[in-house]
N, C-alpha and C positions, 0 to 999 in steps of 0.2 A: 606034506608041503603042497599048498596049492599051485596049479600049473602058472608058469610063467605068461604076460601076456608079452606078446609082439609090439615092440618098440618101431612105430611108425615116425616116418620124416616125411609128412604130406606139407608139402607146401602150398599157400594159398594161391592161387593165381593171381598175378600182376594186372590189376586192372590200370587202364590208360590214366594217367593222372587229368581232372579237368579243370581248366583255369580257375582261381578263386578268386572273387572280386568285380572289378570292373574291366569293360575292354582295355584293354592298350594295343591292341592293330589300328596302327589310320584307315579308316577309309572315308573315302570323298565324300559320303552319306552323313559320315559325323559330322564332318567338318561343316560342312551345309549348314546343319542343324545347329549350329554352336553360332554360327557366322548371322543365322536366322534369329535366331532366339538375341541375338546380343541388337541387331537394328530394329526388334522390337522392344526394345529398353530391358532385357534381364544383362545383367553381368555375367562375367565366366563363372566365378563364386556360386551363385545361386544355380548357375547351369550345369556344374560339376555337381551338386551337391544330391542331385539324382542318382539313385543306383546303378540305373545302365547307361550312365555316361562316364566318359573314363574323367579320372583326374584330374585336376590342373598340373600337377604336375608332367602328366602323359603328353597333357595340351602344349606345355611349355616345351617339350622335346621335338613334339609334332612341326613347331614351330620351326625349331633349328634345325631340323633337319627335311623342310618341304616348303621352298621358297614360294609356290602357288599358293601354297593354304599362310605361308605369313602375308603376301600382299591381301587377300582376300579378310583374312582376320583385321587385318589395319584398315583395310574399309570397314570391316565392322565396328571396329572401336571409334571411327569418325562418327558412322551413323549413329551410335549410341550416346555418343558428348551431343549428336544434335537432338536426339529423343530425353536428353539430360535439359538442354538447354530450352526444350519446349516446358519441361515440367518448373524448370527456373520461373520461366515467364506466365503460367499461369501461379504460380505459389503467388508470384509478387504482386500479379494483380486480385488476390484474392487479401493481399496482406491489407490491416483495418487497424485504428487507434487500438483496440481492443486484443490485437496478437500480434505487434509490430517488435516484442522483442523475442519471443519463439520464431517467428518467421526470421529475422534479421540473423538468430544463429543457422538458422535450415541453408536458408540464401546461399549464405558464407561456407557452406560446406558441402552445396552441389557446385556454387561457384568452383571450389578449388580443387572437386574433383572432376570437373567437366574440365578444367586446366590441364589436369595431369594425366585424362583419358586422349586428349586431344591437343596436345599443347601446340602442335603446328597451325592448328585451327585456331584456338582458342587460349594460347598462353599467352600472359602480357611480356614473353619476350622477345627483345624485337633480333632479326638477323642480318647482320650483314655481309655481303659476298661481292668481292672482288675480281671485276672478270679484264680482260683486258679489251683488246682491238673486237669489235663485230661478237662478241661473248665469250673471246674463244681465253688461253691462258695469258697471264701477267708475262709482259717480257723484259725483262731486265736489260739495261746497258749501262755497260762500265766504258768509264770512261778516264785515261791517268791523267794527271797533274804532274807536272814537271816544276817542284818547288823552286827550283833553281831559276826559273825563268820567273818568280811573283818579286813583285816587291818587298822589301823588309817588313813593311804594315803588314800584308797578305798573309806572306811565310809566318808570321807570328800569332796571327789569328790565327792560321790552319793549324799550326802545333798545339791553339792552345785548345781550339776543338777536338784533336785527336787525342788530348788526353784527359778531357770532360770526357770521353764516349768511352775512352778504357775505363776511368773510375767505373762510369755507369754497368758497364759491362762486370766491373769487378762485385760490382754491390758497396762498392764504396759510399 
């Protein structure tokens, strides 16, 4: 019988595991870069889509959770609806009898994304904000009505407004 060999349990050593992928730590370095790259007209899309840049999805986290780097990204997306809006107005003035319905769809569709990149800047909707006294808040005052003291005409109109305002109220 041939001699038996010695049954070994050599384990491998645990080497450190090393991240796979792209970054996901914020640092202020990135965000620069992303803030930079976006007021020279690339999008985030094209700026993630680099190896050693982290994901948009990273970016989206980055966001919610580092209120510095969201006001600073929102100036970036201003400056880039305005770097949008430069490439609008040369398109238009290059458009010619000869490419006036390729450019008319181009138009149309930096138009609506220079909207949705910038809609404060650049949306066609309008806002409006109610402030009260010197900008400060709405102050309400109530004020009662003592039915007893109107006239019959009055007392009659006021019931029959108070219960136009319940229909309404109801969805009637």
């Amino acid at each position: 019988m041939p001699p038996r060999k010695k049954e070994t349990t050599e384990v491998a050593p645990i080497e450190p595991k090393r991240s796979v992928g792209r970054p996901s730590k914020f640092t202020q370095e990135i965000a620069d870069y992303i803030c930079e790259e976006m007021i020279n007209g690339r999008d985030l899309v094209d700026i993630c889509s680099k190896d050693e840049m982290p994901s948009r999805a990273s970016v989206y986290r980055w966001l919610r959770e580092n209120p510095v780097f969201e006001t600073q990204y929102a100036h970036a997306r201003e400056a880039l609806a305005d770097f949008e809006m430069a490439r609008l107005k040369a398109m238009a003035d290059a458009t010619t009898e000869a490419n006036v319905n390729s450019s008319r769809v181009k138009l149309n569709h930096y138009q609506w994304r220079v909207m949705k990149i910038a809609p404060r800047l650049y949306g066609d909707r309008t806002r409006t904000e109610l402030t009260g006294e010197n900008g400060g808040p709405i102050q309400v005052k109530s004020s009662t009505i003592d039915a007893r003291q109107l006239e019959p005409e009055a007392r009659e109109a006021l019931k029959q407004a108070l219960f136009a305002a319940k229909r309404m109220v109801d969805g009637e």
